[in-house]
Residue frames relative to the residue before (quaternion, step in Angstrom):
aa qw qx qy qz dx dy dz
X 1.0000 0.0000 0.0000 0.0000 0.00 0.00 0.00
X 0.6231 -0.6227 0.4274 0.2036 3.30 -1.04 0.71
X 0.3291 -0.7291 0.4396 0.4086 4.04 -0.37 0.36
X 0.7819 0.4093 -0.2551 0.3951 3.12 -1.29 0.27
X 0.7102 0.6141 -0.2454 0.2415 3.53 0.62 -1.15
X 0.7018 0.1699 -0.2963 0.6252 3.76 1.31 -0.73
X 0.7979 -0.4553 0.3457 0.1912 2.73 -2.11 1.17
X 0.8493 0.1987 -0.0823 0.4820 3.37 0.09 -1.48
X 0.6538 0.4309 -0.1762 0.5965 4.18 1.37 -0.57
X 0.1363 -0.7358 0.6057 0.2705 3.28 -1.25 0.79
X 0.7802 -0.3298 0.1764 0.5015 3.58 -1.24 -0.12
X 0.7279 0.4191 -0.3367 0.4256 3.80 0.94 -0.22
X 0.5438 -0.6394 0.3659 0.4020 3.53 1.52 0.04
X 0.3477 0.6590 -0.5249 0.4116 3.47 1.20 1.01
X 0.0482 -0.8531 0.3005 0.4238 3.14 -1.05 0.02
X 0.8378 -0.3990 0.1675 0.3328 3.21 -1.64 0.77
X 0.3426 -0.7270 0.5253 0.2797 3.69 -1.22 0.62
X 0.0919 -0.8527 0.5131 -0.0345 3.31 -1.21 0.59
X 0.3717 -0.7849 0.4413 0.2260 3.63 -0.80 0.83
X 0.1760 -0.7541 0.5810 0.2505 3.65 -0.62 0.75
X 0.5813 -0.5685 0.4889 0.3162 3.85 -1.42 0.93
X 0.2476 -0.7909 0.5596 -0.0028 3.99 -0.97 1.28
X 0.5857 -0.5363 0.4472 0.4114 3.50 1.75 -0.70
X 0.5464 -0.7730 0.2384 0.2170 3.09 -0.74 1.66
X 0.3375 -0.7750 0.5265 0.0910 3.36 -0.87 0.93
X 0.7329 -0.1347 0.3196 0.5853 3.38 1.68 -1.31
X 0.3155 -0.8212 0.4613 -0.1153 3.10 -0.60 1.26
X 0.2043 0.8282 -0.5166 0.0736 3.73 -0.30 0.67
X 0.3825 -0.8238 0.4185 -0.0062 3.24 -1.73 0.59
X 0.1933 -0.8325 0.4850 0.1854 3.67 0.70 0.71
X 0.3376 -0.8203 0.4549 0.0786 3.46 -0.24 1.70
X 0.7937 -0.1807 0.2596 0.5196 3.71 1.50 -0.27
X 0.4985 -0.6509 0.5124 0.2556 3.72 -0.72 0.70
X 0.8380 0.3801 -0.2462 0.3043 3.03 0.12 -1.27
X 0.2870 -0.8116 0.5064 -0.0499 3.51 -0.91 1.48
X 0.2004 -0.7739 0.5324 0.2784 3.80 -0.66 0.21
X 0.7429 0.1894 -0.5523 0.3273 3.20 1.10 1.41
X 0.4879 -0.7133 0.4043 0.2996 3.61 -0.91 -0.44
X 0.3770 -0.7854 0.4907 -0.0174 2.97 0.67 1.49
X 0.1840 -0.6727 0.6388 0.3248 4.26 -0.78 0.69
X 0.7833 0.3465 -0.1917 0.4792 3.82 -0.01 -0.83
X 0.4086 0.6081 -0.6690 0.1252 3.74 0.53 0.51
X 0.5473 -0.6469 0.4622 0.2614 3.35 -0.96 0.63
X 0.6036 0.3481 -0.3098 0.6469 4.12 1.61 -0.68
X 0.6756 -0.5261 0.4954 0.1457 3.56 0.23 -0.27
X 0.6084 0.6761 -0.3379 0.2421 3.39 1.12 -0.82
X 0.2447 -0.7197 0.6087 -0.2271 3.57 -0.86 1.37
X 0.5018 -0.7039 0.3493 0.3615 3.25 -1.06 0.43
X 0.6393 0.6525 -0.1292 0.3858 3.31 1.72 0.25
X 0.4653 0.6932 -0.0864 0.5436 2.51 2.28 -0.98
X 0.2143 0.7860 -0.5106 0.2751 3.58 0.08 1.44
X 0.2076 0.7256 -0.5684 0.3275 3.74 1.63 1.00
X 0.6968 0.3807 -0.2213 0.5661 3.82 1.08 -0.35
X 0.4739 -0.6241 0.5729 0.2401 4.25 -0.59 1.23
X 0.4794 -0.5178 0.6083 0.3633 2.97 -1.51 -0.11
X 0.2893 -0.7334 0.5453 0.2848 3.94 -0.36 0.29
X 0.2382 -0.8159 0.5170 0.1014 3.38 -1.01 0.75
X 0.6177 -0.4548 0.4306 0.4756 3.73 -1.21 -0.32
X 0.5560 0.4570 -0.5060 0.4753 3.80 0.54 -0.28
X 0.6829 0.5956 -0.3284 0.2665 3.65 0.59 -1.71
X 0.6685 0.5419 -0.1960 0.4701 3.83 1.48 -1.75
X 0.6587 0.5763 -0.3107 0.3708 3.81 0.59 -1.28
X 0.7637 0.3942 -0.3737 0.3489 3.58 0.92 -0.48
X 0.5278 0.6172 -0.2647 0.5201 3.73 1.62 -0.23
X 0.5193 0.4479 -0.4215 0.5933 3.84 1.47 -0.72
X 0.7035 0.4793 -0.3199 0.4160 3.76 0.28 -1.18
X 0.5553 0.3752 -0.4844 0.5623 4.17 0.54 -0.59
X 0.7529 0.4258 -0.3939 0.3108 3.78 0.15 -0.96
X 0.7840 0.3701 -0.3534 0.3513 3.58 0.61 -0.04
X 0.3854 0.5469 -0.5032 0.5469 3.52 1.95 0.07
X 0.6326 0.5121 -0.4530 0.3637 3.69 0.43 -1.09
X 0.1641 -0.7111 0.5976 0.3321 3.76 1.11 -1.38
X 0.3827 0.7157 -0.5523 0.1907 3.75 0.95 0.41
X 0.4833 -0.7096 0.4796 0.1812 3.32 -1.45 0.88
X 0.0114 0.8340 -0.5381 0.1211 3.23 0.54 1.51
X 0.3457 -0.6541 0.6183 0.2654 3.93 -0.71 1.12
X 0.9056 0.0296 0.1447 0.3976 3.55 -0.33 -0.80
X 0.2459 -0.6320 0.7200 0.1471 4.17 -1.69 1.23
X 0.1583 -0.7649 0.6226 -0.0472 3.13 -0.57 1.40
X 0.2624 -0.6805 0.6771 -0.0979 3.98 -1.30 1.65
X 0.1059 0.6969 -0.6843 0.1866 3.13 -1.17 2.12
X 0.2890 -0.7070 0.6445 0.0346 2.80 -1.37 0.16
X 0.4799 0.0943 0.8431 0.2237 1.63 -2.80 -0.46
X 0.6291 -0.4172 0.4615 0.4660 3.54 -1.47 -0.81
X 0.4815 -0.7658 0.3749 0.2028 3.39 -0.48 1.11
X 0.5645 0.5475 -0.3153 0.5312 3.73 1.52 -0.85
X 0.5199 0.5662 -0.5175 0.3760 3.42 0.67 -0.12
X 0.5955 0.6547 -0.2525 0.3912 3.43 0.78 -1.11
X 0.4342 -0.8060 0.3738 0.1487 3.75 -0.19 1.51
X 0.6227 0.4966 -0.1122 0.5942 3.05 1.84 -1.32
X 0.5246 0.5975 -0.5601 0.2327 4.21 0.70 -0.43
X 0.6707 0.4321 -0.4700 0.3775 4.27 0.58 -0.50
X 0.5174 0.5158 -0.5027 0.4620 3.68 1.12 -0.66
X 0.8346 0.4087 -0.2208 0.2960 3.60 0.29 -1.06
X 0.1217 0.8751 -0.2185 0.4143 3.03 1.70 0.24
X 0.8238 0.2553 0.1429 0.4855 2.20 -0.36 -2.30
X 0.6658 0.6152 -0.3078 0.2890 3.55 0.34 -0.49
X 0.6253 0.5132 -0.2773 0.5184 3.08 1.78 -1.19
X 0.5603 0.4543 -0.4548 0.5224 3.62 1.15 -0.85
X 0.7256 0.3385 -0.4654 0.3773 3.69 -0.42 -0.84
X 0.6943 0.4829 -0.3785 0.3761 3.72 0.58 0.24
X 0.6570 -0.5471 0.3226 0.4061 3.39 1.57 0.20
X 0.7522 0.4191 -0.3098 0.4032 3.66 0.82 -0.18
X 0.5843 -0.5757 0.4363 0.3699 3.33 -1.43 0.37
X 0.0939 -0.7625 0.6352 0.0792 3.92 -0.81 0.66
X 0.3208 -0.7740 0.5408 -0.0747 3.10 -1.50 1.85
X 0.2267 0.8878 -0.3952 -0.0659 3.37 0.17 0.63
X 0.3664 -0.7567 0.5187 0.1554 3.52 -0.59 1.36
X 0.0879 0.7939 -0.5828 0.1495 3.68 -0.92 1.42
X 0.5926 -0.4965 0.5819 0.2523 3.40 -1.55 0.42
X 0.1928 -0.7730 0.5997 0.0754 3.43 0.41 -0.78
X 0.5788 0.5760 -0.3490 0.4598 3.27 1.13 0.47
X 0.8651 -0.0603 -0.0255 0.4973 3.92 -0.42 1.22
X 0.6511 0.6706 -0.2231 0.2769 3.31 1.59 -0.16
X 0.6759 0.5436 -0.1249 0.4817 3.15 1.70 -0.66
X 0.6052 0.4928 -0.4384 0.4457 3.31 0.49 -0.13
X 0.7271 0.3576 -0.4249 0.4037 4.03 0.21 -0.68
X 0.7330 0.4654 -0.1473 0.4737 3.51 1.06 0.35
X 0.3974 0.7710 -0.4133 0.2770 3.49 1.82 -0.06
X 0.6494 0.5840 -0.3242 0.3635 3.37 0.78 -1.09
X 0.8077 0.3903 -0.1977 0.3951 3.15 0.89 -1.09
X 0.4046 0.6555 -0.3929 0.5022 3.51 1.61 0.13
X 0.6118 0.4528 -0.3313 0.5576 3.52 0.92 -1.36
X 0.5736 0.5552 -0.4122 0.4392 3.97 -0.15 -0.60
X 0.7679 0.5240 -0.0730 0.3610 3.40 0.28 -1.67
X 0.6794 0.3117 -0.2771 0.6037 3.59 1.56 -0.93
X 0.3353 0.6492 -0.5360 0.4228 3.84 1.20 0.00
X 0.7211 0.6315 -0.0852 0.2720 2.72 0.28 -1.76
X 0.7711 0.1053 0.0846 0.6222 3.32 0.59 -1.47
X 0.3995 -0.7633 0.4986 0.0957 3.84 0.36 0.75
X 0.8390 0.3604 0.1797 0.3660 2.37 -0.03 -2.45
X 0.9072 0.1852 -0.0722 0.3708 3.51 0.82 -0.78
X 0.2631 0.3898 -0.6030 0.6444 3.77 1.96 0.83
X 0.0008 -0.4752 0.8799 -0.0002 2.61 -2.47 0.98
X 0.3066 -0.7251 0.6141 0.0558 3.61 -1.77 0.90
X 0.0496 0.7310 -0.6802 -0.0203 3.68 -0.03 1.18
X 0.0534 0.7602 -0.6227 -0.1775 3.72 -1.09 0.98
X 0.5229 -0.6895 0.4242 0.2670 3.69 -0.96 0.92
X 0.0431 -0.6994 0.7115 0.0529 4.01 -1.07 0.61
X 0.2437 -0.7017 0.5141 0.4289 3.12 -0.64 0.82
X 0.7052 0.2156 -0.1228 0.6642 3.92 1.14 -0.91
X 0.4301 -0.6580 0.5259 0.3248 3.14 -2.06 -0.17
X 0.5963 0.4523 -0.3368 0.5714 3.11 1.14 0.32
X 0.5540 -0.6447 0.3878 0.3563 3.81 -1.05 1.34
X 0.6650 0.5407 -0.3292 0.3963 3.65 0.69 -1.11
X 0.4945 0.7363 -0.2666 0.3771 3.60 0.83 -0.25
X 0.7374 0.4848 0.1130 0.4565 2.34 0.47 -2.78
X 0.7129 0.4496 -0.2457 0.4789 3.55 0.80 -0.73
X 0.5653 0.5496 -0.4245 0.4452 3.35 1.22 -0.56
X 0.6061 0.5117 -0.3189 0.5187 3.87 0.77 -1.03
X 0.9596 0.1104 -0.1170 0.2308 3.33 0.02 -1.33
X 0.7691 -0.3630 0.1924 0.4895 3.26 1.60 -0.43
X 0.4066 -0.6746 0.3465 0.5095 3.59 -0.77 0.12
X 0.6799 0.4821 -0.2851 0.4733 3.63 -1.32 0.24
X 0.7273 0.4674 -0.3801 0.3287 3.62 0.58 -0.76
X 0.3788 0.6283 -0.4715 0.4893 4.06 1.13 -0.24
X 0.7792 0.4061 -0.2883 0.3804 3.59 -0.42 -1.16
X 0.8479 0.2554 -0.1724 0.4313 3.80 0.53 -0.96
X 0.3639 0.4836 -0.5241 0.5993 3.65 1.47 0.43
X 0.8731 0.2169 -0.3808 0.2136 3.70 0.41 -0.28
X 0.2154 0.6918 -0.4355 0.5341 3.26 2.20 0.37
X 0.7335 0.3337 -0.3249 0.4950 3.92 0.69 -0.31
X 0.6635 0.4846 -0.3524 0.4479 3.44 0.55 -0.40
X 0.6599 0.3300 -0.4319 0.5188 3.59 0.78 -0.24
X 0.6092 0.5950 -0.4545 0.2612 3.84 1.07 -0.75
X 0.7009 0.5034 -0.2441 0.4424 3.65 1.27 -1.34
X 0.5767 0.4832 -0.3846 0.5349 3.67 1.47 -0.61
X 0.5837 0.6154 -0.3568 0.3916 3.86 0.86 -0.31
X 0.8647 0.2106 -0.0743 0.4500 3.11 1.11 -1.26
X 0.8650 -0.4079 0.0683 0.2842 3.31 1.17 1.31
X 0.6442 0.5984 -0.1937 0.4353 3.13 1.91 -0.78
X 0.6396 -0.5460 0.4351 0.3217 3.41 -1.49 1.34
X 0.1295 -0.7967 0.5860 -0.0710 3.14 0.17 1.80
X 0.4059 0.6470 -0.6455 0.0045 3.79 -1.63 0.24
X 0.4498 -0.6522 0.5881 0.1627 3.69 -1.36 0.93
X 0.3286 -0.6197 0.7072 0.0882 3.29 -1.90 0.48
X 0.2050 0.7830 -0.5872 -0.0130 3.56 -0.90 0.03
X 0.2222 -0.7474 0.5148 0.3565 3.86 -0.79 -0.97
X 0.3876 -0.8108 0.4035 0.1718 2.96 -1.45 -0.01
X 0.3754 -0.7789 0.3104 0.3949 3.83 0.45 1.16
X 0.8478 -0.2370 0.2309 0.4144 3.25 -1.70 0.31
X 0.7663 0.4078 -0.1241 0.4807 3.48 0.61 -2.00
X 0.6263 0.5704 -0.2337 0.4773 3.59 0.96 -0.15
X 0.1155 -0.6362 0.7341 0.2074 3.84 -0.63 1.04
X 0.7054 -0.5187 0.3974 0.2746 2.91 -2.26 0.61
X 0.4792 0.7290 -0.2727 0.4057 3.66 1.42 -0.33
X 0.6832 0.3488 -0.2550 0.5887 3.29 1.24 -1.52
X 0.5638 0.5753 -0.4549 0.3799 3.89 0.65 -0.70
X 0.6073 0.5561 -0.2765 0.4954 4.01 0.89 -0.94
X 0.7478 0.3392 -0.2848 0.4946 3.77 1.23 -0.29
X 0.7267 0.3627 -0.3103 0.4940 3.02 0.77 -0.51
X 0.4400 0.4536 -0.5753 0.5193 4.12 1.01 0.72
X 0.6008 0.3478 -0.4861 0.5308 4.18 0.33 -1.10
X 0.7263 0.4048 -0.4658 0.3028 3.91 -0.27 -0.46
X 0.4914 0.6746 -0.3193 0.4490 3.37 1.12 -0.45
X 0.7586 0.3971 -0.1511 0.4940 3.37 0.79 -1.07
X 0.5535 0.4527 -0.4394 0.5437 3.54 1.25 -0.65
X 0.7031 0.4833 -0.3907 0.3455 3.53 0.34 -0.60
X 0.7022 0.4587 -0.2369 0.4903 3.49 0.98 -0.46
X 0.3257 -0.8291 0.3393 0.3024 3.67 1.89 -0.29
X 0.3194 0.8032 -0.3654 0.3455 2.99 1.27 1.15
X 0.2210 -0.8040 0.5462 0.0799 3.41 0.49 1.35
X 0.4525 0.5763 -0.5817 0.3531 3.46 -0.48 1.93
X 0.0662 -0.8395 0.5394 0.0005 3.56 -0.19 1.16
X 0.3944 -0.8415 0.3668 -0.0431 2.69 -1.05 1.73
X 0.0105 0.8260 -0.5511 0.1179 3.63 0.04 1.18
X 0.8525 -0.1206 0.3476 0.3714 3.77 -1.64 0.22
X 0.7621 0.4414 -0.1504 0.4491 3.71 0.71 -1.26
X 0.7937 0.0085 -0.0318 0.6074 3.53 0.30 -0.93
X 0.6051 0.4740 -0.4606 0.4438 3.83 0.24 0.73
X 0.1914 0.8034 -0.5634 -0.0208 4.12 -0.16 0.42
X 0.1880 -0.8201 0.5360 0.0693 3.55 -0.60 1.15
X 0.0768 -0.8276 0.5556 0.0231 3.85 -0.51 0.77
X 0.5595 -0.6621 0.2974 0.4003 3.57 -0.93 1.23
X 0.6464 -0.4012 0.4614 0.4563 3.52 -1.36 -0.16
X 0.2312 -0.7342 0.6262 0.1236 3.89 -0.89 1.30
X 0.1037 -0.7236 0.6718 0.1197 4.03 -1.28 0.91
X 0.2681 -0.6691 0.5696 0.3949 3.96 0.14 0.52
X 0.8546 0.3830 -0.1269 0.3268 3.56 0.57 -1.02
X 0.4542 0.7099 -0.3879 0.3733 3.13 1.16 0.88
X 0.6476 -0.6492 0.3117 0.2490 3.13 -0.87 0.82
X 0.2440 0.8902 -0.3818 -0.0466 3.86 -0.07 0.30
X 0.6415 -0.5305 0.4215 0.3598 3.91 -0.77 0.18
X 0.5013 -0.5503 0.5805 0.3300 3.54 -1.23 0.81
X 0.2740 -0.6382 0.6895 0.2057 3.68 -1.31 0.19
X 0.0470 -0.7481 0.6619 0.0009 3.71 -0.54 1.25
X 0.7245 -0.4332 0.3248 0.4266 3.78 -1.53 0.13
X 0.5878 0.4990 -0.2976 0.5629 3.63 1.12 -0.43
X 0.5759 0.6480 -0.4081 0.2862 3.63 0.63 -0.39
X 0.4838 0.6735 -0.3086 0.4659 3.66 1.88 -0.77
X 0.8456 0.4291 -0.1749 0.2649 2.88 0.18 -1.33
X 0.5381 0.5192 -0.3076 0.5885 3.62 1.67 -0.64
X 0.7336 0.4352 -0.2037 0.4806 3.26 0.63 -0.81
X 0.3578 -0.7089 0.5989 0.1037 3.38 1.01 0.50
X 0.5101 0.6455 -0.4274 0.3748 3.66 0.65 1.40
X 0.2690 -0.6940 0.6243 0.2371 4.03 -0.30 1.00
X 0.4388 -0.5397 0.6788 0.2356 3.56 -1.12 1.05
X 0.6474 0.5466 -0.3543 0.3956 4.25 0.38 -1.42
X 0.8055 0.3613 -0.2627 0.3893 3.91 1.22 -0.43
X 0.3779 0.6571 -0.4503 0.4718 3.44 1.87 0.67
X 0.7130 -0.5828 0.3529 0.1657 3.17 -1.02 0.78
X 0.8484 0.2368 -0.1428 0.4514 3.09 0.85 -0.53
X 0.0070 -0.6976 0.4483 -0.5588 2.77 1.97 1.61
X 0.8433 -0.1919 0.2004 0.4602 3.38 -0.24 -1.13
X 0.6686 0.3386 -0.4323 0.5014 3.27 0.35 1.34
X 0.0715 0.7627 -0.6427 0.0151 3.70 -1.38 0.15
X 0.2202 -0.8152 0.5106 0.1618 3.50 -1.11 0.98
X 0.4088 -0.7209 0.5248 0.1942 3.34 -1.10 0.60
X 0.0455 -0.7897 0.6117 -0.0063 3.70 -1.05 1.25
X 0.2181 -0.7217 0.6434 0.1327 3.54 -1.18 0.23
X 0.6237 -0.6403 0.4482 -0.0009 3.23 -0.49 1.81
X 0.5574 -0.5872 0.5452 0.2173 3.83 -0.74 0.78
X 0.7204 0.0795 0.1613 0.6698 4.23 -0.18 0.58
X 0.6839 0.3879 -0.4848 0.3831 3.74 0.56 0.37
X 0.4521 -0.7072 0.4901 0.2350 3.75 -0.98 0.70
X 0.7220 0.2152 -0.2175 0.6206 3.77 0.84 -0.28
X 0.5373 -0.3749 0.6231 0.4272 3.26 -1.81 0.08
X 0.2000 -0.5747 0.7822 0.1337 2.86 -2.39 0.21
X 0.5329 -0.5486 0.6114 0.2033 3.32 -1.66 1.23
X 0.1300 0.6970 -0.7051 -0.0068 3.68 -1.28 0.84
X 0.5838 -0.6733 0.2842 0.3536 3.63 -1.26 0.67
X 0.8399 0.1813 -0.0722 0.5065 3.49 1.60 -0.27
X 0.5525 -0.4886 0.4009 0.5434 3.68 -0.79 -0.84
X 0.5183 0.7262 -0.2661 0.3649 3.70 1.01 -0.29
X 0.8570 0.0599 0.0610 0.5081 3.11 0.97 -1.00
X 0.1366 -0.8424 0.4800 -0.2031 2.92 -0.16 1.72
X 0.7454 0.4747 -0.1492 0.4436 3.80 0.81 -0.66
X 0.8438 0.2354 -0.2380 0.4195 3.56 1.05 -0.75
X 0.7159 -0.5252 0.3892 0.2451 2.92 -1.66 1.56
X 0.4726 0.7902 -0.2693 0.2825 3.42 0.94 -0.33
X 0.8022 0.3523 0.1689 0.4515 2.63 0.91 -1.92
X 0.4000 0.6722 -0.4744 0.4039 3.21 1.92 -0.21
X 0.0660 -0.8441 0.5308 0.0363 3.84 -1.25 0.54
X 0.7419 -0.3876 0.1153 0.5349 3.31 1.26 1.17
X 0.4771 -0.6142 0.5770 0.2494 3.81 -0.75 0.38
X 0.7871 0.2061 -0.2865 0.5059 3.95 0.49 0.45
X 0.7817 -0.2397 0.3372 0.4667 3.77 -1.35 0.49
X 0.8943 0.1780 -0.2028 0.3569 2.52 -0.47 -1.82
X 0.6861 0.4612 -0.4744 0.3024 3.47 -0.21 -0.88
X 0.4084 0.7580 -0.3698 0.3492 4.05 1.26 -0.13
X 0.6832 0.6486 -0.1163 0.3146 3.01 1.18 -1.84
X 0.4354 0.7862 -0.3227 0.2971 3.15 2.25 1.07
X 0.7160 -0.3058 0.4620 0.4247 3.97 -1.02 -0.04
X 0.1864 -0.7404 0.6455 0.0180 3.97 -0.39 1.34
X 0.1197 -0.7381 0.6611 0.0616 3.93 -0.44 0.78
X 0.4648 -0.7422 0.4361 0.2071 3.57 -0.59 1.53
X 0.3521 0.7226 -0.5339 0.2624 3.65 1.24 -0.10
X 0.7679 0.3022 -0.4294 0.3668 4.14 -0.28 1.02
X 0.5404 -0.7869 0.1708 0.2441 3.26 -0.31 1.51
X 0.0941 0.8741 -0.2726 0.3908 3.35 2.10 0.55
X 0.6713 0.6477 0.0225 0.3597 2.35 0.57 -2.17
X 0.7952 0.1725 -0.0444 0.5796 3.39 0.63 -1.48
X 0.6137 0.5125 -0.3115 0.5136 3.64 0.72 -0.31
X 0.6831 0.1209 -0.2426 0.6782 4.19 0.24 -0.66
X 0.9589 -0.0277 -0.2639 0.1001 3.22 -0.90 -0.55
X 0.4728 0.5730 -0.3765 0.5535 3.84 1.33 -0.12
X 0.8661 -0.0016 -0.1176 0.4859 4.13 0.17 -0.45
X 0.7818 0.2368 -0.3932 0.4221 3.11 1.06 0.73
X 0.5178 -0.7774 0.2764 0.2263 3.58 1.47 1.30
X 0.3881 0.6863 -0.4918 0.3694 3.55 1.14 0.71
X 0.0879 0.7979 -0.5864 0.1083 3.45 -1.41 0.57
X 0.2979 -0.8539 0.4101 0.1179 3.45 0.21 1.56
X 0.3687 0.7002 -0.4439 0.4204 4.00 1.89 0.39
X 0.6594 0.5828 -0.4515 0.1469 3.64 0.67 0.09
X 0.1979 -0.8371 0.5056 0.0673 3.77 0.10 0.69
């Protein structure tokens, strides 16, 4: 048997681990594949061509805010991926909507060519909402040679021309990056605050607004996760993500969103889990090698806010 492929058996006839749903923690939306860069290792693909993912709209978000407050669930944060989310024509309408609805909005960005035709109105918007815009920009490295290798030339220098602009102008600033093979996640957390001293960006980086995620190989080789796999691994299933969170995409030529169990996995039919909250609120079989590779053996989890 192939790995990964049945649901409830892995390829050796164990049987598969799986996360049961605990209640929402956080809630996110993938605003759209298509990206104005071209990331090698993105894990969705997104490209400036890459449009297997809609643009999400305000009609598409307003019914998921509304299940969450019939549900009354105590959701901390509406979290905004991508592609590159500023691409998205509709992301200030939606924005704003999540704030007038009381929640905290996360938006995950490059920070690369995207902000300026739109600065003014960002500044308004964090007036506005103080408390509840947050700014997560992505590095793939802290160092430019790295970073450029992943994402391109030129793109290092003006991802950080944004980070000092949004830290300039008040906003609930924090950064993503990773950390390579040869690199614990400890040294990667120093060598981003040095990054910034070097760039004289007065933003100290702590647990809260700094999230560091191992190094992804698409083409690496990994282990099935079986029901025994917790316990050796000295892993709680209740602190995977897709425990208590799930993101919502809209499908190329599809008329509704679709519920998925995470940001990771966006494409298989598998994994689809109904087109409302509730009916989401299902059992996540670990059967995609994701699964075991980012966040079960390589302790990553894109829920920090």
């Amino acid at each position: 048997m192939e790995k990964f492929k049945d649901q409830r058996k892995t390829a050796n006839g164990e049987e598969r681990g799986f996360i049961d749903f605990k209640g929402y923690k956080n809630l996110w939306f993938n605003t759209g594949t298509l990206c104005n860069l071209e990331c090698i290792n993105c894990y969705i693909e997104s490209s400036p061509t890459n449009d297997r993912l809609s643009y999400i709209t305000n009609e598409d978000v307003i019914p998921y805010l509304e299940e969450l407050k019939e549900m009354e669930s105590v959701v901390e944060t509406i979290g905004f991926t991508g592609g590159e989310p500023f691409l998205n024509p509709h992301i200030l309408e939606v924005l704003e909507t999540v704030c007038k609805f009381g929640f905290k909005a996360l938006i995950l960005t490059n920070a690369v060519n995207v902000i300026k035709r739109i600065s003014d109105k960002l500044i308004k918007m964090n007036i506005a909402y103080p408390d509840q815009l947050r700014i997560r920009i992505s590095l793939d490295h802290h160092s430019k040679k790295v970073h450029e290798k992943e994402r391109g030339p030129k793109s290092f220098d003006k991802a950080i021309e944004s980070i000092k602009w949004f830290n300039q102008n008040g906003f609930n600033l924090s950064l993503a990056g990773r950390s390579l093979t040869d690199e614990t996640a400890e040294d990667a957390k120093v060598n981003f605050q040095q990054m910034l001293n070097d760039f004289n960006i007065s933003l100290t980086l702590s647990d809260e607004n700094l999230v560091i995620f191992p190094e992804m190989a698409t083409n690496k080789e990994v282990p099935e996760i079986t029901t025994q796999c917790f316990d050796i691994l000295n892993v709680n299933p209740d602190h995977q993500m897709c425990a208590s969170e799930r993101m919502i995409i809209k499908k190329k030529g599809q008329n509704k969103p679709t519920v998925m169990p995470c940001t990771l996995l966006a494409y298989d039919p598998q994994f689809e889990l109904g087109q409302s909250l509730r009916e989401s609120q299902k059992r996540v079989y670990l059967n995609h090698k994701f699964c075991a590779e980012f966040c079960i053996l390589g302790g990553a989890s894109c829920s920090s806010t």
